[in-house]
N, C-alpha and C positions, 0 to 999 in steps of 0.2 A: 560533158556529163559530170565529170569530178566538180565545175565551179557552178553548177547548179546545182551541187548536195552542198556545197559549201555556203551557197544562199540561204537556202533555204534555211540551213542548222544555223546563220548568223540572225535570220528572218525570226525563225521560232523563239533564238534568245532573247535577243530584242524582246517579241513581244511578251514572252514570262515575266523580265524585269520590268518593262511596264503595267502591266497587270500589279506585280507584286508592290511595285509604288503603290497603284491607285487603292488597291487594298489595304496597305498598310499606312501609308505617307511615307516620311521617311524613314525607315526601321531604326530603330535605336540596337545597341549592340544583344539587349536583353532577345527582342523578337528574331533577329537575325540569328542568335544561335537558335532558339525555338525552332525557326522555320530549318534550319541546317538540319538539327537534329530530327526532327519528323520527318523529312523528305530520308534522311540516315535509316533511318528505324524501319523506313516502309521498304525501301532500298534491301535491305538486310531481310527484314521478313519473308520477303521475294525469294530472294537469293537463298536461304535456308528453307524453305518450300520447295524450292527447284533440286536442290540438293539431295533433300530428302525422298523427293518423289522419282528422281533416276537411279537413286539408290535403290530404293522400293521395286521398279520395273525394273533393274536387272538380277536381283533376287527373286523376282517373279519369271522371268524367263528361266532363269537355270532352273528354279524348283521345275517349270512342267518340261523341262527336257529328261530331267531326273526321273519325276515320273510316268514316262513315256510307257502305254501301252504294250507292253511282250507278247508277243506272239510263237506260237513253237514254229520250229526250223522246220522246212519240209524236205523232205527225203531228196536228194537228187538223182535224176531219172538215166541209170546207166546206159549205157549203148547195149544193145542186144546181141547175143553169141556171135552174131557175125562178124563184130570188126576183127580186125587182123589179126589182134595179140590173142586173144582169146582160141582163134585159129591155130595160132605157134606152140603155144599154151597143149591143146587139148591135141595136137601132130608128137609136142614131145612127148606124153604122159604118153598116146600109143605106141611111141618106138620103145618109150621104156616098157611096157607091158609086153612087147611081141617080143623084146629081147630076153624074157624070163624065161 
């Protein structure tokens, strides 16, 4: 697998610097930076785009976490006189009372 990505990417080189011959002939130092720096430039623009826009989405995410819809707390639903404590509870309140 590794020496068929290695082909490949010597394959596709290859063929850019032939192309870039047959387009150019043979660059003189003047086009060769030209073409440097354009491929530089577009490279860069890329790259500050990219930047930009992940920067932008996660400032977009926090803002709608921030503004997340509130809703009120609902009551929570106690147990009814009959669990145990409430039993203990309301056995001590009548011994205190029948001791008066």
């Amino acid at each position: 697998m590794r020496g068929k990505i290695k082909e490949f990417l010597i394959d596709a080189w290859d063929e850019i610097t032939y192309s870039l011959k047959c387009a150019c002939g043979r660059p003189t130092r003047m086009k060769r930076f030209i073409i440097v720096s354009v491929i530089g430039g577009a490279l860069s623009i890329a790259y500050i785009y990219m930047l930009v826009s992940s920067i932008y989405n996660i400032g977009k995410q926090d803002a709608e976490k921030e503004f997340m819809e509130l809703q009120h707390i609902e009551r929570l639903k106690l147990q009814s006189e009959k669990d145990s404590i409430n039993n203990l509870i309301q056995k001590e309140y009548e011994y205190e009372q029948s001791d008066r």
